[in-house]
ROFI-311472 format. One record per residue: x, y, z of N, C-alpha, C in turn. Coordinates in steps of 0.1 Angstrom, whole numbers, plus 2048, in hexadecimal, padded with zeros to 3 digits. Layout:
<pts>
((X; Y; Z); (X; Y; Z); (X; Y; Z))
...
</pts>
This chain:
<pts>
((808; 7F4; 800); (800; 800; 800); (809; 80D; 800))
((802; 81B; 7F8); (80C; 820; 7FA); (80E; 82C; 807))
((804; 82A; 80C); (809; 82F; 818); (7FD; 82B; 82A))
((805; 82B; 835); (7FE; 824; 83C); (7EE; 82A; 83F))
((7E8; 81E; 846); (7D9; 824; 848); (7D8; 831; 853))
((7D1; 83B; 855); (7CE; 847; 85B); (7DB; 84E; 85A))
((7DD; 852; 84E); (7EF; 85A; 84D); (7E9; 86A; 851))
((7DA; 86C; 852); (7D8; 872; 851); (7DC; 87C; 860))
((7DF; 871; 86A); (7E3; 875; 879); (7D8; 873; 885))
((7CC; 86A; 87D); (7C5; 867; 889); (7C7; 858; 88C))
((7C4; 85B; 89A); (7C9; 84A; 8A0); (7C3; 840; 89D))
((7C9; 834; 8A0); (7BE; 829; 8A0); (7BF; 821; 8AA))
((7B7; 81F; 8B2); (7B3; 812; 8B9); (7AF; 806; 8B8))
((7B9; 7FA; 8B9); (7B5; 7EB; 8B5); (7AD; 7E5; 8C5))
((7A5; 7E1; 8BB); (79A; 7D3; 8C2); (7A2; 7C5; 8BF))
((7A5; 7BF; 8C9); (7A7; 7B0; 8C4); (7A1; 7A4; 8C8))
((798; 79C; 8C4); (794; 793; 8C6); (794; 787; 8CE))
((791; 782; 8D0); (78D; 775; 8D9); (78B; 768; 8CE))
((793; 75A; 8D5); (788; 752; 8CC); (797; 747; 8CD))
((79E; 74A; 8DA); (7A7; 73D; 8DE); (7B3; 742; 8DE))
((7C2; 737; 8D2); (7CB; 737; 8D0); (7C7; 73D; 8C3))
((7BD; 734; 8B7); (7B9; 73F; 8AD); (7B8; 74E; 8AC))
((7B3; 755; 8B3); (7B3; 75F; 8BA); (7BE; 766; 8B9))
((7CA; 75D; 8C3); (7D6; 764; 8C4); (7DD; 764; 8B5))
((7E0; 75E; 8AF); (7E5; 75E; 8A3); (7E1; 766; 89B))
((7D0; 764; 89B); (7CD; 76E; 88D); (7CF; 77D; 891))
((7CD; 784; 89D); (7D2; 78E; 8A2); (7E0; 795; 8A3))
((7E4; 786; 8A2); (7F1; 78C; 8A2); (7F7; 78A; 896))
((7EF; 788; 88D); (7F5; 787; 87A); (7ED; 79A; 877))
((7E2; 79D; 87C); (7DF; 7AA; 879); (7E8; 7B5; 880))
((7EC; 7B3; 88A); (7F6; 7BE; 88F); (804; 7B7; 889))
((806; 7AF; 888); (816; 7AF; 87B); (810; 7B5; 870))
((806; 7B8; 86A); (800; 7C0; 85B); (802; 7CE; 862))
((7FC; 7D1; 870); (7FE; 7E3; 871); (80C; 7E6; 873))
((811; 7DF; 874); (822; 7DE; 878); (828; 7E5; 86C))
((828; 7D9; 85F); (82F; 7DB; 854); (826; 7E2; 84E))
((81E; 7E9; 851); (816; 7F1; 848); (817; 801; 84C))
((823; 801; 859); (826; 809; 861); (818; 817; 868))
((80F; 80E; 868); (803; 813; 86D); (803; 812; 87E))
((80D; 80B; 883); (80F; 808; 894); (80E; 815; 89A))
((818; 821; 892); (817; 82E; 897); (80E; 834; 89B))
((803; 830; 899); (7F5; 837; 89C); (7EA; 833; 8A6))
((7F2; 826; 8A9); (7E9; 81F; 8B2); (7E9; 826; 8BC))
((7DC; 827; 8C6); (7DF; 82C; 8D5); (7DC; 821; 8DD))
((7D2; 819; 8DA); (7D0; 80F; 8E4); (7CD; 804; 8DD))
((7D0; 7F9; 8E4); (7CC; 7EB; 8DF); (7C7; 7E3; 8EC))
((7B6; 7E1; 8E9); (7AE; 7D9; 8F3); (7AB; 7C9; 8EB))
((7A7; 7C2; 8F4); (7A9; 7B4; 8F3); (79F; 7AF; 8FC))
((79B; 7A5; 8F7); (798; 798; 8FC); (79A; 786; 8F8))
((799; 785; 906); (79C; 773; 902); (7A8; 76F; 8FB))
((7AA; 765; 8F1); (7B7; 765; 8ED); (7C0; 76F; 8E4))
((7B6; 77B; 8E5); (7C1; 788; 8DA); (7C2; 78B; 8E6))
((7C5; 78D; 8F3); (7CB; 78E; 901); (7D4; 78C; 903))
((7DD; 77E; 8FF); (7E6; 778; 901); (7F1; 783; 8F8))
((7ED; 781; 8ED); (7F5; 78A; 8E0); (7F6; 79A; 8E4))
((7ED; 79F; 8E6); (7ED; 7AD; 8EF); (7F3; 7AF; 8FC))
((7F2; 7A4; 904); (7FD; 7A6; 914); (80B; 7A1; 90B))
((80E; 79C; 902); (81C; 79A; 8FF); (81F; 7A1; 8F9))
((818; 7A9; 8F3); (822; 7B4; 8EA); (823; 7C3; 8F5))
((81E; 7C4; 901); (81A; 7CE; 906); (828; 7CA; 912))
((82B; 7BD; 914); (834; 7BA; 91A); (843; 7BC; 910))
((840; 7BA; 903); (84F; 7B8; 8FF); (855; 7C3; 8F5))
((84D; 7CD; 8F5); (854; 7D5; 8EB); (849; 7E3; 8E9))
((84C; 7EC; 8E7); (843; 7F8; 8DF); (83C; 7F9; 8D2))
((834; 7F4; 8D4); (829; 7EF; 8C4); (82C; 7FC; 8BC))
((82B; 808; 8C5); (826; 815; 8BA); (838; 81B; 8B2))
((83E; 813; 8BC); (84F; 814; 8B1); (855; 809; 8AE))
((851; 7FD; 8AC); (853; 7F2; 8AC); (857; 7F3; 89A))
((85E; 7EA; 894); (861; 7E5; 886); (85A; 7D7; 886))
((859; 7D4; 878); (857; 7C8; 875); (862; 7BC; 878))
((86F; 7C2; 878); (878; 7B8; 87F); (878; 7B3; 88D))
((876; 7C2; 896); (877; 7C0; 8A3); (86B; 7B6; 8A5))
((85A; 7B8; 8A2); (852; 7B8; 8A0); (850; 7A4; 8A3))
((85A; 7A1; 89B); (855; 78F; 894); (85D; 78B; 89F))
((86E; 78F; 8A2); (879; 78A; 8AE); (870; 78A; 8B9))
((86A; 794; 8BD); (865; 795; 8CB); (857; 793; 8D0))
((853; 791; 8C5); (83F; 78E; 8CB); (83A; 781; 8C2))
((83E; 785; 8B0); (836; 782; 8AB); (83D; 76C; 8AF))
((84B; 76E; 8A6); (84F; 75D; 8A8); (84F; 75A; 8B8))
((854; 760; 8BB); (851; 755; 8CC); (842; 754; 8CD))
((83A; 75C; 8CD); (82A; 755; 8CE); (826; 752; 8C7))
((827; 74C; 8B8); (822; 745; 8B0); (82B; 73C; 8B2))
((837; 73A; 8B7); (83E; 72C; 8B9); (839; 725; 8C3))
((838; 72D; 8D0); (830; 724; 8DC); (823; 725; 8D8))
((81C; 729; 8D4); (80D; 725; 8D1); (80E; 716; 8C7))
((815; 719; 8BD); (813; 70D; 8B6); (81B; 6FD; 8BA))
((827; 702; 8BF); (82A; 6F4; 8C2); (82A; 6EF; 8D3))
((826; 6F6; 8DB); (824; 6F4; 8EC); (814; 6F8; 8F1))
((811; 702; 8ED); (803; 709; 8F2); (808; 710; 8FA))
((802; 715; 904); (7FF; 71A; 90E); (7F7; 714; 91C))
((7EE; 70E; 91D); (7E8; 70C; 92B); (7EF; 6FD; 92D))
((7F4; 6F4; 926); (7FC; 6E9; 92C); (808; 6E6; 924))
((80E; 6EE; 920); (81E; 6F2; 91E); (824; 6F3; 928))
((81C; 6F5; 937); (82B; 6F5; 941); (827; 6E8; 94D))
((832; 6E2; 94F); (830; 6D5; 958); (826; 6D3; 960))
((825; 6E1; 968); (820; 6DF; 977); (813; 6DF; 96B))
((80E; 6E1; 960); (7FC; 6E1; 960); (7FA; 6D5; 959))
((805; 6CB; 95A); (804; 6BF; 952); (804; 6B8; 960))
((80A; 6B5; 967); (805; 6B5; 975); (7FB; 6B5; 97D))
((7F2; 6C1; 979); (7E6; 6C6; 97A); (7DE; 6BF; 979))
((7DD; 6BA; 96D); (7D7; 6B4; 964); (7D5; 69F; 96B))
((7E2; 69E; 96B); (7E1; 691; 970); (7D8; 690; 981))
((7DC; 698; 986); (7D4; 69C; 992); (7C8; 697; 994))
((7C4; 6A2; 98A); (7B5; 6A5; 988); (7AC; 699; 985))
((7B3; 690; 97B); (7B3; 684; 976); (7B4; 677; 980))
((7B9; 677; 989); (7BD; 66D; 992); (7B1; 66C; 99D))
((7AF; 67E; 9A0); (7A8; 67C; 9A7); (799; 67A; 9A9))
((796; 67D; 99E); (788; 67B; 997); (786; 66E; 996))
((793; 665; 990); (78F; 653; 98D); (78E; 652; 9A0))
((793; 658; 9AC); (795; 64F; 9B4); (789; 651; 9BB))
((780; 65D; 9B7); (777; 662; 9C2); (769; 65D; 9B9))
((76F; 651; 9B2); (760; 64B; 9AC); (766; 63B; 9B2))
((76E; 638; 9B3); (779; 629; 9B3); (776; 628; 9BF))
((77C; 630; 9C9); (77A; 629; 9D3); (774; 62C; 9DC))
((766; 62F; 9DA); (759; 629; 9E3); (756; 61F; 9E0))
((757; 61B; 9D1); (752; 60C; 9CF); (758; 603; 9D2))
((765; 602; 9D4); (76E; 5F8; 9DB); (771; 5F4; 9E7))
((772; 5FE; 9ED); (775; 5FC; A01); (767; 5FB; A07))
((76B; 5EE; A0B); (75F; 5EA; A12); (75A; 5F2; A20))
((74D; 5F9; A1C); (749; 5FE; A28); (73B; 601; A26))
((731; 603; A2E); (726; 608; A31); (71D; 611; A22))
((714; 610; A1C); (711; 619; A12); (710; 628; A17))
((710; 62D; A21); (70E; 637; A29); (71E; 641; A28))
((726; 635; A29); (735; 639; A28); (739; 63D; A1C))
((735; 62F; A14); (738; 634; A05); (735; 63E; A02))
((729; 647; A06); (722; 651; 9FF); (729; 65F; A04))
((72A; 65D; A13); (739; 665; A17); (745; 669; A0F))
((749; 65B; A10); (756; 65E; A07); (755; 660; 9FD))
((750; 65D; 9F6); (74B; 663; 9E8); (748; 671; 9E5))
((741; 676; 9F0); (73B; 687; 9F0); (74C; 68D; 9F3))
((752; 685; 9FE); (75E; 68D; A04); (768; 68C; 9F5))
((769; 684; 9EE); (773; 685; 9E1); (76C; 68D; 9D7))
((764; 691; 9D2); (75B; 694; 9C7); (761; 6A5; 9CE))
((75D; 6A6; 9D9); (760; 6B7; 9E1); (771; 6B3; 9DF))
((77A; 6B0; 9E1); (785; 6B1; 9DE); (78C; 6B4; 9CE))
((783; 6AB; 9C5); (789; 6AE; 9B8); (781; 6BB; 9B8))
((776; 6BC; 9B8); (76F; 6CC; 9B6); (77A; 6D7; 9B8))
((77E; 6D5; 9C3); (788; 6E0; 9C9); (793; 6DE; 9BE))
((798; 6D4; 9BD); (7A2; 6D1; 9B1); (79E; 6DC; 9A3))
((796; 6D5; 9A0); (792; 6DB; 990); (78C; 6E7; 992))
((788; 6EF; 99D); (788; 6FE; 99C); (794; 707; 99E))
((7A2; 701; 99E); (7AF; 708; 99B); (7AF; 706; 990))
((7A6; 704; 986); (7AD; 701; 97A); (7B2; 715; 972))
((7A8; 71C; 977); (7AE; 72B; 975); (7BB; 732; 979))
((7BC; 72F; 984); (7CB; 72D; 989); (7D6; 728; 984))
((7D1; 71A; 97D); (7DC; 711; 979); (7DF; 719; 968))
((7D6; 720; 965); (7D4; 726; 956); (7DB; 734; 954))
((7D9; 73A; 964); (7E0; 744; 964); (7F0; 744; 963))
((7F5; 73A; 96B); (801; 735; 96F); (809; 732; 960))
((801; 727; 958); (808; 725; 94E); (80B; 732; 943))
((7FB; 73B; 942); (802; 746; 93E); (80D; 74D; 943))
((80D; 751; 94D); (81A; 758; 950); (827; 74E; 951))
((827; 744; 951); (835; 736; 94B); (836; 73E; 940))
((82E; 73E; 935); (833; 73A; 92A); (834; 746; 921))
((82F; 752; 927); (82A; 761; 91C); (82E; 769; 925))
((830; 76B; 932); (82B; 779; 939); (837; 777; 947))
((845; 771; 942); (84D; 76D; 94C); (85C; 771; 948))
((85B; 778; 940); (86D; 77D; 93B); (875; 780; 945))
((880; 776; 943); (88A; 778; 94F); (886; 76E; 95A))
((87E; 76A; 95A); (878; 762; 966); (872; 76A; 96F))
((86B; 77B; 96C); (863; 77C; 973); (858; 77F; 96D))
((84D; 77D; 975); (83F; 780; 972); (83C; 794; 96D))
((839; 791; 961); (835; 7A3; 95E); (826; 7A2; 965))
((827; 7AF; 96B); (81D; 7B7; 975); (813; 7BC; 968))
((806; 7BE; 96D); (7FE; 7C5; 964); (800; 7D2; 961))
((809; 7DE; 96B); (80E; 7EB; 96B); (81A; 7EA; 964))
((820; 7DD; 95C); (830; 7DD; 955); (828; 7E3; 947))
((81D; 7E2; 943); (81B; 7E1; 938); (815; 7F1; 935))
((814; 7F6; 940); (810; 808; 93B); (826; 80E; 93A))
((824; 811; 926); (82B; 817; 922); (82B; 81B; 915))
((830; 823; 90E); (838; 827; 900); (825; 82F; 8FF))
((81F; 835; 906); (80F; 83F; 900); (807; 835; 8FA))
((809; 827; 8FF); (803; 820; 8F4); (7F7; 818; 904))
((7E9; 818; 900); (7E4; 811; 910); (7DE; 801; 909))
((7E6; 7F8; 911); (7E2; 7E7; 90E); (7DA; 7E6; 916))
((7CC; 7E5; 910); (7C2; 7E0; 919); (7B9; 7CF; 91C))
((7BA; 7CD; 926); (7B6; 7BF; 927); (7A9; 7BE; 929))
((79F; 7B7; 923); (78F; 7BC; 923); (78A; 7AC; 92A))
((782; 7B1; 939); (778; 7A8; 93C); (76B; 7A7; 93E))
((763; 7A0; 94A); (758; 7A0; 94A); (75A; 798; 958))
((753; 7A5; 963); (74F; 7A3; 96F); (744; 79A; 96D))
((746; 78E; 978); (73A; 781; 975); (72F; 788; 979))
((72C; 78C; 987); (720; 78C; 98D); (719; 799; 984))
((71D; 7A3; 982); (714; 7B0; 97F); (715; 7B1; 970))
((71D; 7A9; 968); (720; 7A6; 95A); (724; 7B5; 954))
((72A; 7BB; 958); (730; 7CB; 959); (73F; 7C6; 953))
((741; 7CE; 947); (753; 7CA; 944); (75D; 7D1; 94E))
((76B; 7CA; 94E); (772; 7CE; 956); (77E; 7CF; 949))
((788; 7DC; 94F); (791; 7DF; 943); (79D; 7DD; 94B))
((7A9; 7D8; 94B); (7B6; 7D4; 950); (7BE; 7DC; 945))
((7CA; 7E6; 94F); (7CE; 7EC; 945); (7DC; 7EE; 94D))
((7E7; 7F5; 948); (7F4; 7FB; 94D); (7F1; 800; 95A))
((7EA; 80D; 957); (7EB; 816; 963); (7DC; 815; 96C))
((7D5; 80D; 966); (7C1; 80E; 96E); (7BC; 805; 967))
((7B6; 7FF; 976); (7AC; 7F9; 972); (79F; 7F9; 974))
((790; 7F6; 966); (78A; 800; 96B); (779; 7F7; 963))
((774; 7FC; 96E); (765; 7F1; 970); (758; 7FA; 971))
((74D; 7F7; 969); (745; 7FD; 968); (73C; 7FD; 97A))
((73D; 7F0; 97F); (73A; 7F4; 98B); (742; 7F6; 997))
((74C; 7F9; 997); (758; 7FA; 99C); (760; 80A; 999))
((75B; 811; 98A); (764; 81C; 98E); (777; 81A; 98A))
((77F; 820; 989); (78C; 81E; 98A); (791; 81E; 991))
((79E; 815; 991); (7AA; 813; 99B); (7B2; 812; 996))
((7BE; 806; 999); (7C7; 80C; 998); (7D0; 7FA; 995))
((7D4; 7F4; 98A); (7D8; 7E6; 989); (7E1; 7E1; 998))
((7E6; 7EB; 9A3); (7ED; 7E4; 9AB); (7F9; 7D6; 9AA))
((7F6; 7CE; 9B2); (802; 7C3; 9AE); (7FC; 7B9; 9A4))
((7F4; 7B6; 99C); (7EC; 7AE; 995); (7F4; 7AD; 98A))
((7F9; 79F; 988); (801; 799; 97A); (7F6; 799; 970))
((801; 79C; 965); (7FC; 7A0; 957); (7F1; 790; 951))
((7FF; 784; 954); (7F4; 774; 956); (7E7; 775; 95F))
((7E3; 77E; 968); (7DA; 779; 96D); (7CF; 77E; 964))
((7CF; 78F; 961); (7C7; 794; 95B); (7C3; 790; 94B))
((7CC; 789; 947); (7CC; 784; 936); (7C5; 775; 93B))
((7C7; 770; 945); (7C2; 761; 948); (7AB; 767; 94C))
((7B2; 772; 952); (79F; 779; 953); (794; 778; 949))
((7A1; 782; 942); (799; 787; 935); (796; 773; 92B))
((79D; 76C; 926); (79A; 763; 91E); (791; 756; 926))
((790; 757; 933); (786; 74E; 940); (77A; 74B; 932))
((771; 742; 936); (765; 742; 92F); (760; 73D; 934))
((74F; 73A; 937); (747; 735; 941); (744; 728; 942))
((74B; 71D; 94A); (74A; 70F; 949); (757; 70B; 946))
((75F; 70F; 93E); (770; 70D; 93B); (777; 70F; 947))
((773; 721; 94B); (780; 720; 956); (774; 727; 962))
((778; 728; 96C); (770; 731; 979); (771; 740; 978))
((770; 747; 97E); (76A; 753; 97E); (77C; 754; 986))
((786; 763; 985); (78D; 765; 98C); (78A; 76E; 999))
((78B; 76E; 9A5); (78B; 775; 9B1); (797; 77F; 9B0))
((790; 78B; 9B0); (79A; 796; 9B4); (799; 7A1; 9C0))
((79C; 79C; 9C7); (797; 7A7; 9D4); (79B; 7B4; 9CF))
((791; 7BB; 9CF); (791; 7CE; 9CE); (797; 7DB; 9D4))
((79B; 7D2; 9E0); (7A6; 7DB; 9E5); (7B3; 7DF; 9E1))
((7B6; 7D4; 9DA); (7C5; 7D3; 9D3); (7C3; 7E2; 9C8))
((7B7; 7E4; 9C0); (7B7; 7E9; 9B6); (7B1; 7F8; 9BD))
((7B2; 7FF; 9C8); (7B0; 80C; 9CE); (7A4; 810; 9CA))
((794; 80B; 9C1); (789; 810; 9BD); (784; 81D; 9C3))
((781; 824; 9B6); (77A; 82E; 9BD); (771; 82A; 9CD))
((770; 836; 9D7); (766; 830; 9E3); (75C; 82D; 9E1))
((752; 839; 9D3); (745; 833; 9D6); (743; 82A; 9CB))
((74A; 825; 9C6); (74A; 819; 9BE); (746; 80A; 9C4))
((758; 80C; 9CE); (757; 803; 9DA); (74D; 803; 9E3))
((742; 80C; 9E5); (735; 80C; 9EF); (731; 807; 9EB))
((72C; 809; 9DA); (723; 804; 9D2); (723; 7F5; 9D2))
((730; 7F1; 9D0); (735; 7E3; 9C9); (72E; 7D8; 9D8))
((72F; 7DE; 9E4); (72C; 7D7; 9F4); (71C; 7D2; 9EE))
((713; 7DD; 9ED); (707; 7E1; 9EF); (702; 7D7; 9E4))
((707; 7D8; 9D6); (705; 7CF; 9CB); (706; 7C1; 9C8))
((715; 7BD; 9D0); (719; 7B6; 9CF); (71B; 7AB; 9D8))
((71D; 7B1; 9E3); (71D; 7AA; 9EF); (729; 7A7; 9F8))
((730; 7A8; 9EE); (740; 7AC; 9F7); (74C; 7AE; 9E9))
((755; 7B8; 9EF); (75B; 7B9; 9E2); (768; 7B1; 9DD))
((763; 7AD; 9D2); (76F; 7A5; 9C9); (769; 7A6; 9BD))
((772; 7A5; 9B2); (76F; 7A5; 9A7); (76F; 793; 9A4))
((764; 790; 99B); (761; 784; 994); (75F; 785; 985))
((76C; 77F; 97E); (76D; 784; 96E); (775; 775; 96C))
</pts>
């Protein structure tokens, strides 16, 4: 083309999609086009959901989109996440969730196995049976946890530390992480410097890893659980926080 899109000097704002690892890739084949099409310059913000989350917390972690080249561009975002996406994944690419996994598995065969086999009372059986069934429960509702974890293993860990959701406010450019508070179904926005809820008001990301909030935003209802975020961490406006008591019943966020 012969010259980039809005040369005229207005900005543009990318939406990126949702819709898995698919997701992440095809997102991230449209920002390598604004790249080499040297249209990045004009970006101000880039919001996301679900798996264009992943691709947006890593480029917000690894480089300056709005001065970024097409070389720097493929070295630092584009091949390492199209290489771990395609040949490892993400949510059981790292041991401990292969681990996980067997767990989960073990314990589910044992909390059907062995009431039927140890000889005891039907009364007992029914015990032990309720008491294993509540143990794997508890098991398989880390599974958000265990999702979050592997994200930050495998995307959100350079150097061996976990990037903070405040590493990512830099270069005028705002990476926004897009969710959805369970109970009041009100979006929630995860960003560098605020974070910010329609029943909630603004605050402030505090110590909240960049893996938790990208593990938020791609959650889906029945796949993963709802994440708990106590509200204090994030300084909410006060009469937000009155509100959130009165509405809600006690404050944490559920997304």
């Amino acid at each position: 083309m012969s010259s980039p899109p809005n040369a005229n000097g207005k900005s543009l704002a990318v939406s990126l999609s949702g819709g898995g690892h698919r997701a992440t890739l095809f997102v991230l084949g449209a920002l390598m086009y604004l790249v080499d099409a040297k249209a990045n310059t004009f970006v101000t913000s880039i919001a996301s959901v679900s798996g264009g989350s992943l691709t947006n917390g890593l480029i917000g972690q690894n480089l300056n989109f709005k001065e970024t080249d097409g070389n720097e561009f493929r070295s630092r975002v584009a091949s390492p996440l199209a290489t771990q996406i395609a040949k490892k994944g993400t949510l059981f690419a790292p041991l401990f969730s292969k681990f996980y996994l067997v767990i989960l598995i073990v314990t589910g065969i044992l909390a059907l196995i062995i009431p039927a086999i140890v000889p005891m009372p039907w009364y007992a059986r029914i015990l032990l049976f309720l008491i294993g069934l509540t143990l794997w429960g508890w098991i398989f509702a880390a599974r958000g946890r265990v999702c979050a974890r592997a994200f930050n293993t495998t995307l959100f860990s350079p150097n061996g530390r976990g990037t903070k959701l405040s590493d990512i406010k830099k270069h005028n450019l705002d990476h926004v992480i897009c969710s959805t508070e369970f109970r009041s179904a009100e979006q929630v926005y995860f960003g560098g410097d605020f974070v910010y809820s329609y029943a909630l008001g603004h605050g402030v990301p505090g110590e909240l890893s960049l893996a938790r909030a990208v593990q938020a935003s791609a959650a889906f209802p029945g796949g993963f659980p709802p994440s708990t975020l106590p509200t204090k961490h994030h300084k909410f406006t006060e009469l937000h926080h009155r509100a959130l008591v009165v509405h809600l019943s006690r404050p944490r966020i559920w997304c």
